[in-house]
mmCIF file of the N, C-alpha and C atoms, coordinates in Angstrom:
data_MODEL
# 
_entry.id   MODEL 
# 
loop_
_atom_site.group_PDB 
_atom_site.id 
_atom_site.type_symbol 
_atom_site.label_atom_id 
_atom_site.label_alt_id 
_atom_site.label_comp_id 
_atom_site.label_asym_id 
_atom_site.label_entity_id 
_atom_site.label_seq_id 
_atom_site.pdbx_PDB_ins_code 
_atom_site.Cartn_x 
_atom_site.Cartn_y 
_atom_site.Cartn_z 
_atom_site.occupancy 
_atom_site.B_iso_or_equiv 
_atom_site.pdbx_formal_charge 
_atom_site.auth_seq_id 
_atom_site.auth_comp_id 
_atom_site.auth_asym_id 
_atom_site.auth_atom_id 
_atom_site.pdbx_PDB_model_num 
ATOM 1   N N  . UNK A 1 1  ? 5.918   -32.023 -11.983 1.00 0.00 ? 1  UNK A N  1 
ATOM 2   C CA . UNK A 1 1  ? 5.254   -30.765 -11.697 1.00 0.00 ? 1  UNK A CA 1 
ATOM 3   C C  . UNK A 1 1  ? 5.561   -29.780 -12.818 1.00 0.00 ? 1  UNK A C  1 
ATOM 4   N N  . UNK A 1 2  ? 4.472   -29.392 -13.247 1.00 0.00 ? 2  UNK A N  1 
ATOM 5   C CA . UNK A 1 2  ? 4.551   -27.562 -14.548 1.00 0.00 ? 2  UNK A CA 1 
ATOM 6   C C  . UNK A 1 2  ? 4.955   -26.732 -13.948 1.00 0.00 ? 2  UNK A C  1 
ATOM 7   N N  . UNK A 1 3  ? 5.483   -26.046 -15.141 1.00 0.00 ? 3  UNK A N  1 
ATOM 8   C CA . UNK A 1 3  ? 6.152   -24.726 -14.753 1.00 0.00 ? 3  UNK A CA 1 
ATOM 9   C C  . UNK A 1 3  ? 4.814   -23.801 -14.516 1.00 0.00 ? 3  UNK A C  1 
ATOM 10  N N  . UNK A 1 4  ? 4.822   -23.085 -13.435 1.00 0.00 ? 4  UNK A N  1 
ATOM 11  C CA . UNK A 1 4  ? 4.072   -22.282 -12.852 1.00 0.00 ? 4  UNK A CA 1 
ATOM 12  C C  . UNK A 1 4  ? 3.124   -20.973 -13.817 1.00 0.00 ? 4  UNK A C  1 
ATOM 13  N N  . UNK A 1 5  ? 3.877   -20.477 -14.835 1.00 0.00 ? 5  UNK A N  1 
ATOM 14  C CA . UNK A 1 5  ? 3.488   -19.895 -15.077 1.00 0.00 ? 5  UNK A CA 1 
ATOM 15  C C  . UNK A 1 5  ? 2.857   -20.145 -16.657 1.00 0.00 ? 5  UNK A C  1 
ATOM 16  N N  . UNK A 1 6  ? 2.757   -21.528 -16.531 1.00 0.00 ? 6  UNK A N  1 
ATOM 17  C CA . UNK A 1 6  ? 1.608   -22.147 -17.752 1.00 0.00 ? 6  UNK A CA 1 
ATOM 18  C C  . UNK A 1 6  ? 0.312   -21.990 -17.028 1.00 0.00 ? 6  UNK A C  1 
ATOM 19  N N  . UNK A 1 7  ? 0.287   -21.658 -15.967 1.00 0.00 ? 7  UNK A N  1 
ATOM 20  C CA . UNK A 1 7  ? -1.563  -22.080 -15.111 1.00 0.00 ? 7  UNK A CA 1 
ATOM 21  C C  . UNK A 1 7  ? -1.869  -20.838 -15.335 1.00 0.00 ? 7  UNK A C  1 
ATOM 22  N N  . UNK A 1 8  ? -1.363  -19.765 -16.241 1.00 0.00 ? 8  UNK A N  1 
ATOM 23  C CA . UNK A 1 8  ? -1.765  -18.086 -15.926 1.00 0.00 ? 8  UNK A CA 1 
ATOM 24  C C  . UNK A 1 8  ? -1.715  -18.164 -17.234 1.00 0.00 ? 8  UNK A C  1 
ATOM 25  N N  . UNK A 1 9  ? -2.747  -16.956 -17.832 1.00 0.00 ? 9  UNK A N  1 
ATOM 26  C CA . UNK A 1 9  ? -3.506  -16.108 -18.598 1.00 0.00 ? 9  UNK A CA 1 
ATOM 27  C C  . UNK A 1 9  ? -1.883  -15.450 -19.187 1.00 0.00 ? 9  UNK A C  1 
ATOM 28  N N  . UNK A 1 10 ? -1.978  -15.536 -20.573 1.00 0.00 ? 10 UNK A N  1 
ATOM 29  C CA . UNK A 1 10 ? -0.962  -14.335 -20.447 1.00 0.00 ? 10 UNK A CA 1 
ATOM 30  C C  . UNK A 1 10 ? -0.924  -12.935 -20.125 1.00 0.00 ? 10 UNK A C  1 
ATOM 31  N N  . UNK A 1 11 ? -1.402  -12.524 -20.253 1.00 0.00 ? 11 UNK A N  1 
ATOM 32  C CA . UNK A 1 11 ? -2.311  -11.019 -19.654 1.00 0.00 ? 11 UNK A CA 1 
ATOM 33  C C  . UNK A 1 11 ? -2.212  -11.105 -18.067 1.00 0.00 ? 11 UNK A C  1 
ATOM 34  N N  . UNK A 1 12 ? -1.450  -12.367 -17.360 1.00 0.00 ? 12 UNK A N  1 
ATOM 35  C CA . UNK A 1 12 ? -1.352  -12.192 -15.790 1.00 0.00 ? 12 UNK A CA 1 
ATOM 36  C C  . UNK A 1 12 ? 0.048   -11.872 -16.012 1.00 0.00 ? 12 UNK A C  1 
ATOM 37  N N  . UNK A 1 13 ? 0.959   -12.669 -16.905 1.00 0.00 ? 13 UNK A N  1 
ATOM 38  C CA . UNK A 1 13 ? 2.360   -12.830 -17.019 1.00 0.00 ? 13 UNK A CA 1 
ATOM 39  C C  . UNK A 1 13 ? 2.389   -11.680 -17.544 1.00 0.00 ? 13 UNK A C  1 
ATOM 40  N N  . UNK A 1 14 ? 2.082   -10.749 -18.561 1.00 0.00 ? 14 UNK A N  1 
ATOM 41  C CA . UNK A 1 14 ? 2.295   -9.162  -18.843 1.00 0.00 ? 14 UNK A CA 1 
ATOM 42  C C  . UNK A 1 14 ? 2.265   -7.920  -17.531 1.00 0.00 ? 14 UNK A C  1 
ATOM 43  N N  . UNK A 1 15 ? 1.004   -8.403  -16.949 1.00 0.00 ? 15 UNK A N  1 
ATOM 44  C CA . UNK A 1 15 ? 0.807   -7.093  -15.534 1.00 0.00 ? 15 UNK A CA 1 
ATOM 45  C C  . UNK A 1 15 ? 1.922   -7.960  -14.536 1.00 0.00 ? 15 UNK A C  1 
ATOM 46  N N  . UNK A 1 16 ? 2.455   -8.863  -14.594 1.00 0.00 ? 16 UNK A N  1 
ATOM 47  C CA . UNK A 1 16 ? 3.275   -9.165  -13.354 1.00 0.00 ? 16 UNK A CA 1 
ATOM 48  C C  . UNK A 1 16 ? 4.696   -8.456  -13.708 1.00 0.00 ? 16 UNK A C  1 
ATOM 49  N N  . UNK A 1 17 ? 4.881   -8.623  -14.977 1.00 0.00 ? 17 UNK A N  1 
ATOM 50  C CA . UNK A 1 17 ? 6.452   -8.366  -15.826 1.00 0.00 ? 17 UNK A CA 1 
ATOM 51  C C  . UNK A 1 17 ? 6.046   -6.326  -15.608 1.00 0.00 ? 17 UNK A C  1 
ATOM 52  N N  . UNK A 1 18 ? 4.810   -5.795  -15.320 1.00 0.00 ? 18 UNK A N  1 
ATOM 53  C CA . UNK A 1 18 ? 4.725   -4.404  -15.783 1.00 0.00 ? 18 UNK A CA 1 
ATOM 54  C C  . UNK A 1 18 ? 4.815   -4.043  -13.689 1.00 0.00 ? 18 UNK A C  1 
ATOM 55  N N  . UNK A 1 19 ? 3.860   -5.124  -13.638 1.00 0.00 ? 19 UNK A N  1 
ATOM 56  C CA . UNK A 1 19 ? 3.763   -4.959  -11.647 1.00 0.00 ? 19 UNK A CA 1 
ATOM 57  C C  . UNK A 1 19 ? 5.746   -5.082  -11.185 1.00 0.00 ? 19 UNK A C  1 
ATOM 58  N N  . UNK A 1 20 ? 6.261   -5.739  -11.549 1.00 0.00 ? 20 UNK A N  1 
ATOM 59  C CA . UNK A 1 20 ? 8.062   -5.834  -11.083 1.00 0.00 ? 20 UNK A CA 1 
ATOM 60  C C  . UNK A 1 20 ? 8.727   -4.490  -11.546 1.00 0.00 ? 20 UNK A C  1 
ATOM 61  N N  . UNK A 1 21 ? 8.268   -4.637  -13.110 1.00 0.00 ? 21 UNK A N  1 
ATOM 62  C CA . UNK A 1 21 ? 9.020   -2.946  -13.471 1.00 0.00 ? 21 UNK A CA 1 
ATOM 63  C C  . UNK A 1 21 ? 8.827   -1.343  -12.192 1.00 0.00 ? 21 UNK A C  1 
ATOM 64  N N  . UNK A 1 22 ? 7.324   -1.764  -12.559 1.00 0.00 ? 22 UNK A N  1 
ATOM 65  C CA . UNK A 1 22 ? 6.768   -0.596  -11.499 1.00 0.00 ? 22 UNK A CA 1 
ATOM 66  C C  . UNK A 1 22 ? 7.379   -0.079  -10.340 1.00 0.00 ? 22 UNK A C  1 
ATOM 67  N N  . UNK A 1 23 ? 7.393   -1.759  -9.415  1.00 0.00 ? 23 UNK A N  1 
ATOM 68  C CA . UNK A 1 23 ? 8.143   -1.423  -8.128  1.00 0.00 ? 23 UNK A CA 1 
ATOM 69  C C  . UNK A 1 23 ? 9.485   -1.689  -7.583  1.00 0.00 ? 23 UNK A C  1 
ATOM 70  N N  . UNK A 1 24 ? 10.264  -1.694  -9.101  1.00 0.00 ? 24 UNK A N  1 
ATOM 71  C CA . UNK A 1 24 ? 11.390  -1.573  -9.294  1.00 0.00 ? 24 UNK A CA 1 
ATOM 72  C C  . UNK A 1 24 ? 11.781  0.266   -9.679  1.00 0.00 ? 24 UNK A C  1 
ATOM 73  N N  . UNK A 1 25 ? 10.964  0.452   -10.035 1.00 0.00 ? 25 UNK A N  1 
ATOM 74  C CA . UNK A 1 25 ? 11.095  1.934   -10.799 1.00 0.00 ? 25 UNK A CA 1 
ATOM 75  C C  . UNK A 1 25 ? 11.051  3.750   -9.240  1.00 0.00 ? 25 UNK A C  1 
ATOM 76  N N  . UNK A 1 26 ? 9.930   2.406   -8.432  1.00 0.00 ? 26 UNK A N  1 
ATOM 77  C CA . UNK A 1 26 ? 9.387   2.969   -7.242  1.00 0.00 ? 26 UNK A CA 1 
ATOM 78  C C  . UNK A 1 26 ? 10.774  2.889   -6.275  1.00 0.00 ? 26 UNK A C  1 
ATOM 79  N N  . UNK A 1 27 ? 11.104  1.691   -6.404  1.00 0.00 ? 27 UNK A N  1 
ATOM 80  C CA . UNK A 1 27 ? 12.673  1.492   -5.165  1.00 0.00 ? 27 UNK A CA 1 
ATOM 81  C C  . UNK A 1 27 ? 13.485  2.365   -5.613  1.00 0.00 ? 27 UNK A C  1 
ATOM 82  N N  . UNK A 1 28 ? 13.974  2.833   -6.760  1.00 0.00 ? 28 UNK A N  1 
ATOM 83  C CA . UNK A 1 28 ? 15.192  3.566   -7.095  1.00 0.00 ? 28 UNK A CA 1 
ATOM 84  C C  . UNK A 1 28 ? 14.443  4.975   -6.704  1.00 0.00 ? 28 UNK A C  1 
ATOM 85  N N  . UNK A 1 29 ? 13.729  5.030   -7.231  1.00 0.00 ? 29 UNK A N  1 
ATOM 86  C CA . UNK A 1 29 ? 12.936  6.839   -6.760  1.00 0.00 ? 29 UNK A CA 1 
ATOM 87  C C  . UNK A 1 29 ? 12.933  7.084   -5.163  1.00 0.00 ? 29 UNK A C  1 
ATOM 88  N N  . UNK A 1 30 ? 12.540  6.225   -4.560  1.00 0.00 ? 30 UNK A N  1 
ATOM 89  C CA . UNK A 1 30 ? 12.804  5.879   -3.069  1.00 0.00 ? 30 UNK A CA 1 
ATOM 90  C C  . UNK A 1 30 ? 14.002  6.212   -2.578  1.00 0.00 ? 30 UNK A C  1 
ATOM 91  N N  . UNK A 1 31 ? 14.959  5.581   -3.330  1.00 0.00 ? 31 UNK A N  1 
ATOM 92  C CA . UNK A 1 31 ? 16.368  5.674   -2.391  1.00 0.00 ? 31 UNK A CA 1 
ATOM 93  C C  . UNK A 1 31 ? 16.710  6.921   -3.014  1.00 0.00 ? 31 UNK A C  1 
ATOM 94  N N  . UNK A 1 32 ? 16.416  7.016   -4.412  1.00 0.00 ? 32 UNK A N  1 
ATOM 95  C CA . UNK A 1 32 ? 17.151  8.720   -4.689  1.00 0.00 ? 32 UNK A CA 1 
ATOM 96  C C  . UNK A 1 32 ? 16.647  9.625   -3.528  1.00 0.00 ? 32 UNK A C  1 
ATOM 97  N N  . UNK A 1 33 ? 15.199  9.556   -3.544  1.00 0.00 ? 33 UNK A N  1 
ATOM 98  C CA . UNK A 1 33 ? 15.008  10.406  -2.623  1.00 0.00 ? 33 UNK A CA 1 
ATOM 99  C C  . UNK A 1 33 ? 15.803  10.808  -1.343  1.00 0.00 ? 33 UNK A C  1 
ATOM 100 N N  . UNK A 1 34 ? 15.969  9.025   -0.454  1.00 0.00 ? 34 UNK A N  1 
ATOM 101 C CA . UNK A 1 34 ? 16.317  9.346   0.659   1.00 0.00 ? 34 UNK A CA 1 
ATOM 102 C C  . UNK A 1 34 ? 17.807  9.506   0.617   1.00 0.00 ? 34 UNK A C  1 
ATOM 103 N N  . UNK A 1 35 ? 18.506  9.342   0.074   1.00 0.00 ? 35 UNK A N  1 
ATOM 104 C CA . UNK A 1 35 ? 19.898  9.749   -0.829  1.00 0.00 ? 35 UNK A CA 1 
ATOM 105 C C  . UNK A 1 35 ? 20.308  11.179  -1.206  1.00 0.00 ? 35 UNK A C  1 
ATOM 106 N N  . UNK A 1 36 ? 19.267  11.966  -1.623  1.00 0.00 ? 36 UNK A N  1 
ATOM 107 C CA . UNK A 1 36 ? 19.283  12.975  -1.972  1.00 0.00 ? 36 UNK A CA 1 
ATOM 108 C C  . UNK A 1 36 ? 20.228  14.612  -1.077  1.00 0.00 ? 36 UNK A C  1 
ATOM 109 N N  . UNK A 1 37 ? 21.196  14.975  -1.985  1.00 0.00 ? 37 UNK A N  1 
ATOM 110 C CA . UNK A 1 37 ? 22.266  15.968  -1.396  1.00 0.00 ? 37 UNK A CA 1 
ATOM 111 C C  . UNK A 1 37 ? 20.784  16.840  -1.284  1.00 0.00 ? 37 UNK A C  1 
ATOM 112 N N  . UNK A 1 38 ? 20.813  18.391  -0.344  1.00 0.00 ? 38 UNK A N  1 
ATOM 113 C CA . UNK A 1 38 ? 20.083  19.235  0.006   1.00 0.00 ? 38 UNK A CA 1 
ATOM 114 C C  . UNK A 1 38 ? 19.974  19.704  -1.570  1.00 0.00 ? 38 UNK A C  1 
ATOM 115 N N  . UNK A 1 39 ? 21.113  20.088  -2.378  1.00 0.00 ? 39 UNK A N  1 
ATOM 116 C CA . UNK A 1 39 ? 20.176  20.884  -4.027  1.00 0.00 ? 39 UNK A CA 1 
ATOM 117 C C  . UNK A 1 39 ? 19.933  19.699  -5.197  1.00 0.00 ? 39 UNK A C  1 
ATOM 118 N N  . UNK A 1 40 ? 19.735  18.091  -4.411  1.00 0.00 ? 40 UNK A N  1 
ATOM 119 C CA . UNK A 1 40 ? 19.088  17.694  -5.500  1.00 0.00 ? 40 UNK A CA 1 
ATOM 120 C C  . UNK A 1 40 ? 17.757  17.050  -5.032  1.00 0.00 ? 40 UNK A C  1 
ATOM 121 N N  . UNK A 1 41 ? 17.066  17.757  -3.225  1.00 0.00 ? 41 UNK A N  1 
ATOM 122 C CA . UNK A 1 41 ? 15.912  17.025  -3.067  1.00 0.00 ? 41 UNK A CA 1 
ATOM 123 C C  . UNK A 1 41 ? 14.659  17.238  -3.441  1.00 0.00 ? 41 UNK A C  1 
ATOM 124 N N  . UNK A 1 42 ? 14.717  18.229  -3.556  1.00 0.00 ? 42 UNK A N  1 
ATOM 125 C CA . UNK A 1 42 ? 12.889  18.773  -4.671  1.00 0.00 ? 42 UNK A CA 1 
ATOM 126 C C  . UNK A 1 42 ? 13.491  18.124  -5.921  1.00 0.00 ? 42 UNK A C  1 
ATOM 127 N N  . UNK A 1 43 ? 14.076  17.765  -7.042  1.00 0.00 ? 43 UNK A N  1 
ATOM 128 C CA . UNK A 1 43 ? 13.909  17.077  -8.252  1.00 0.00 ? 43 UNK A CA 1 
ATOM 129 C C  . UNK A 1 43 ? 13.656  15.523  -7.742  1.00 0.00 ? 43 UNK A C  1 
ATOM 130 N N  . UNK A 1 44 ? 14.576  15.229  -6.813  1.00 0.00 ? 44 UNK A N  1 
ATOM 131 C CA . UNK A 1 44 ? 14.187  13.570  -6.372  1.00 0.00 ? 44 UNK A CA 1 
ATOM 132 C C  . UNK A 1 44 ? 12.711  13.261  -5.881  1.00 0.00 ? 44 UNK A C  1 
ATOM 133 N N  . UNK A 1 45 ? 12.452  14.666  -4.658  1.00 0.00 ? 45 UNK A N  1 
ATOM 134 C CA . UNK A 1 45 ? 11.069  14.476  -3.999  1.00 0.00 ? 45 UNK A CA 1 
ATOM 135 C C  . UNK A 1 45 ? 9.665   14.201  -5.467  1.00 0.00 ? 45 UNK A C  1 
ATOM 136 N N  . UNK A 1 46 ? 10.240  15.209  -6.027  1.00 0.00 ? 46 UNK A N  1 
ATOM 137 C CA . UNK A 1 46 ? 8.849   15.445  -7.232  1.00 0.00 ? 46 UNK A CA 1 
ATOM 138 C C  . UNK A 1 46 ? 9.328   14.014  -8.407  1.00 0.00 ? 46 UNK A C  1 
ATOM 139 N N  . UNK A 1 47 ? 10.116  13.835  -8.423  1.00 0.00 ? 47 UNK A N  1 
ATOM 140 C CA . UNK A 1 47 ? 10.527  12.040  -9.301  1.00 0.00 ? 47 UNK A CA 1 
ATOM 141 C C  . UNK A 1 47 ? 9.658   10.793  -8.024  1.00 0.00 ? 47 UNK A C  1 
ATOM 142 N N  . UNK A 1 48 ? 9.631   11.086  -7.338  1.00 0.00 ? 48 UNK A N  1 
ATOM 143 C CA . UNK A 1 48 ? 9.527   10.092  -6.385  1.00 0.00 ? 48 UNK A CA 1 
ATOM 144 C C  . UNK A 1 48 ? 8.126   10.213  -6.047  1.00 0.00 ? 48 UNK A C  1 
ATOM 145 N N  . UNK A 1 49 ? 7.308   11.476  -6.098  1.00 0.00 ? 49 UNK A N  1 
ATOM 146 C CA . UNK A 1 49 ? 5.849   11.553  -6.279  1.00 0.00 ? 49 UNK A CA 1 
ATOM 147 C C  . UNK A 1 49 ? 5.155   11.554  -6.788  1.00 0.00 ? 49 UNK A C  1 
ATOM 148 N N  . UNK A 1 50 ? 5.863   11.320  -8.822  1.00 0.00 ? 50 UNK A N  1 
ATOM 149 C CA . UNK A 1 50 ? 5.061   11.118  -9.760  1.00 0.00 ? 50 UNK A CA 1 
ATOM 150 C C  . UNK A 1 50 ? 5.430   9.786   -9.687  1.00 0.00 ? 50 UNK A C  1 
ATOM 151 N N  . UNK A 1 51 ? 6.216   9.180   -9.053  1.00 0.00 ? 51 UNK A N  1 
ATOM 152 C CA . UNK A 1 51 ? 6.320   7.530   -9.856  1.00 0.00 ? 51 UNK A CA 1 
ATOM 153 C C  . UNK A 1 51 ? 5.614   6.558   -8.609  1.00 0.00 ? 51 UNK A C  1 
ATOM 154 N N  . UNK A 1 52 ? 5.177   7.252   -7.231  1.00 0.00 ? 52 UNK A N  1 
ATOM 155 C CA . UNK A 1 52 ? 4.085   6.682   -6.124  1.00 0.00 ? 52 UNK A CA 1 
ATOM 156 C C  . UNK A 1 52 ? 2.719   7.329   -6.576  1.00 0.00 ? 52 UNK A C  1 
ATOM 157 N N  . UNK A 1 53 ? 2.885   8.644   -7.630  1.00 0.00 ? 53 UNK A N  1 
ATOM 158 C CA . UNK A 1 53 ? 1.197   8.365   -8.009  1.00 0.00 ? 53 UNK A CA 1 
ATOM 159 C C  . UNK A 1 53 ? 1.068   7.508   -9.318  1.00 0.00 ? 53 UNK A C  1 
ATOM 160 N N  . UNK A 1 54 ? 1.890   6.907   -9.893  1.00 0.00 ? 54 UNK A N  1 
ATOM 161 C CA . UNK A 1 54 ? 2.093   6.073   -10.944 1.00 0.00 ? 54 UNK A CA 1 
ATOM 162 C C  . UNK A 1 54 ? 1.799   4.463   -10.198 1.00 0.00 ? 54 UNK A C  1 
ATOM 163 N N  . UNK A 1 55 ? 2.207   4.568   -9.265  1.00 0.00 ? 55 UNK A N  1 
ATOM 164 C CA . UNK A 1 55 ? 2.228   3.506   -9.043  1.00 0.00 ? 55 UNK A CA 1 
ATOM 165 C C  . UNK A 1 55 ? 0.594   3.454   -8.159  1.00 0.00 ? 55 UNK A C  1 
ATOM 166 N N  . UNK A 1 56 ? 0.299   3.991   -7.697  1.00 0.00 ? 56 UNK A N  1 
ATOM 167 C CA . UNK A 1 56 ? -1.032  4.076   -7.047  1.00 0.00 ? 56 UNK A CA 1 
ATOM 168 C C  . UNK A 1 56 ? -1.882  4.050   -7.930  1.00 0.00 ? 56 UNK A C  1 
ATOM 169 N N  . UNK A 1 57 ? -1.924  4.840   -9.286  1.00 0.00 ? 57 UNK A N  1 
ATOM 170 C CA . UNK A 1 57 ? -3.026  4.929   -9.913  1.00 0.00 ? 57 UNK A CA 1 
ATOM 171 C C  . UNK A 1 57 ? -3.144  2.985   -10.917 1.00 0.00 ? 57 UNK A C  1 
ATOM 172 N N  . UNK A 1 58 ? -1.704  2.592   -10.600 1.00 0.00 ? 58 UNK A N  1 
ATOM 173 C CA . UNK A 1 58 ? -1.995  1.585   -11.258 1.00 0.00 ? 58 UNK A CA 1 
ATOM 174 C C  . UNK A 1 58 ? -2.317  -0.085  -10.379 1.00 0.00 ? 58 UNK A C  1 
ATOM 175 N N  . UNK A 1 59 ? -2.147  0.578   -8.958  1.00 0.00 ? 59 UNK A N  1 
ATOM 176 C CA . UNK A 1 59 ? -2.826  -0.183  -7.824  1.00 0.00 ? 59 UNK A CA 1 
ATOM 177 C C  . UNK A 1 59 ? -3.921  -0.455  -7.877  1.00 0.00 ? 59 UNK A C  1 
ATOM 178 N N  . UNK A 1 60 ? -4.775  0.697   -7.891  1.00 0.00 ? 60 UNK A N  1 
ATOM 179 C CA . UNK A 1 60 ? -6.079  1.327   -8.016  1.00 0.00 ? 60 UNK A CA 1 
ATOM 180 C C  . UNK A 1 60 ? -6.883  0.400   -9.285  1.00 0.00 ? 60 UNK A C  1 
ATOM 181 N N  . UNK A 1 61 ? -5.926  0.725   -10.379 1.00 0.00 ? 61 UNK A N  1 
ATOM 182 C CA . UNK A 1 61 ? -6.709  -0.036  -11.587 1.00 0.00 ? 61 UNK A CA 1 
ATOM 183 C C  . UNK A 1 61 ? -6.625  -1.710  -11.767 1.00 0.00 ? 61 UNK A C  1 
ATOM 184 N N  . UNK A 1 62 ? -5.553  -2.153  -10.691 1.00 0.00 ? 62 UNK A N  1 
ATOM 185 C CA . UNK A 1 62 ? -5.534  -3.660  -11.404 1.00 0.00 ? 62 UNK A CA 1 
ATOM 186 C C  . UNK A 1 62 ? -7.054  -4.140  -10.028 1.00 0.00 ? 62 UNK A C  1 
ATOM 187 N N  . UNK A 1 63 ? -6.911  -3.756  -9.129  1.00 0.00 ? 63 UNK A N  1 
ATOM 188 C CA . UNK A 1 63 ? -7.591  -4.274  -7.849  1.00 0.00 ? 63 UNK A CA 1 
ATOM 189 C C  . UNK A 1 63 ? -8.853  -4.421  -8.225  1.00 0.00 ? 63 UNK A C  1 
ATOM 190 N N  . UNK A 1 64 ? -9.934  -5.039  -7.959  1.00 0.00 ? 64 UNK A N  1 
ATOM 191 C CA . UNK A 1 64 ? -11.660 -5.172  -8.486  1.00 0.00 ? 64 UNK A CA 1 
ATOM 192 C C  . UNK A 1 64 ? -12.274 -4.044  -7.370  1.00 0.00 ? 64 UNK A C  1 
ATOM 193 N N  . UNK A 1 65 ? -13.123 -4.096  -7.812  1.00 0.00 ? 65 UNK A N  1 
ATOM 194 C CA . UNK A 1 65 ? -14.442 -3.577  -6.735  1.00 0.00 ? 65 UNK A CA 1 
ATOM 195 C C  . UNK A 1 65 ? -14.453 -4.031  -5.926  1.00 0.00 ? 65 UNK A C  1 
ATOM 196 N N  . UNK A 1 66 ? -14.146 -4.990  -5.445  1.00 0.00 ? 66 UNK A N  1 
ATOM 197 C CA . UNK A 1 66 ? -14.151 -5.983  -4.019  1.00 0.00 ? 66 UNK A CA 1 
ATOM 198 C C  . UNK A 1 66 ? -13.035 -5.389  -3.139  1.00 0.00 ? 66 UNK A C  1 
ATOM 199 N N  . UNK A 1 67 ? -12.079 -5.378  -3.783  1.00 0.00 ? 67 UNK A N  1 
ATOM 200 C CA . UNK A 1 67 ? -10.618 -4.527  -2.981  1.00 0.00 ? 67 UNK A CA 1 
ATOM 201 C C  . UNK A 1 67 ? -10.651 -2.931  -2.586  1.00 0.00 ? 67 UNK A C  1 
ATOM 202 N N  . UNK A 1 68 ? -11.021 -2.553  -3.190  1.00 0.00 ? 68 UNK A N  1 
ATOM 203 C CA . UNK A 1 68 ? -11.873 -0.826  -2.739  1.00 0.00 ? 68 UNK A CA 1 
ATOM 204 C C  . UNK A 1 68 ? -12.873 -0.462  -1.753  1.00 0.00 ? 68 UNK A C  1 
ATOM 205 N N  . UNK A 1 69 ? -13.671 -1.417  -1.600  1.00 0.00 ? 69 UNK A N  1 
ATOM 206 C CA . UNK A 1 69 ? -14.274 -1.089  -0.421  1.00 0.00 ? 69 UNK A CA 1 
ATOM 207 C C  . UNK A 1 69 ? -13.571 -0.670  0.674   1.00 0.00 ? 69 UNK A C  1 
# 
């Protein structure tokens, strides 16, 4: 049996390596948030809402027309 990730495009193996970063980047913003002492939760809240619209806008772009409906 091949290694799995010979059956993929490299351009799948790039957005998967950028898709892990992403929602790796999203978990730590997450827990800062919910972690967050009372004078550091507006810098965590607003870290944590640019990196879920980061991550949405790049939801948005990998998905086709078929997934949007």
């Amino acid at each position: 049996m091949g290694d799995r990730c010979q059956q993929f495009p490299s351009f799948v193996e790039s957005s998967w390596s950028v898709e892990t970063d992403l929602l790796a980047e999203l978990g730590r913003a997450t827990t800062a948030y919910h972690e967050a002492t009372p004078d550091r939760l507006e810098i965590a809240r607003e870290e944590y809402e640019r990196v879920l619209i980061k991550f949405k806008s790049r939801y948005t772009h990998l998905s086709g027309p078929d997934e949007q409906e």
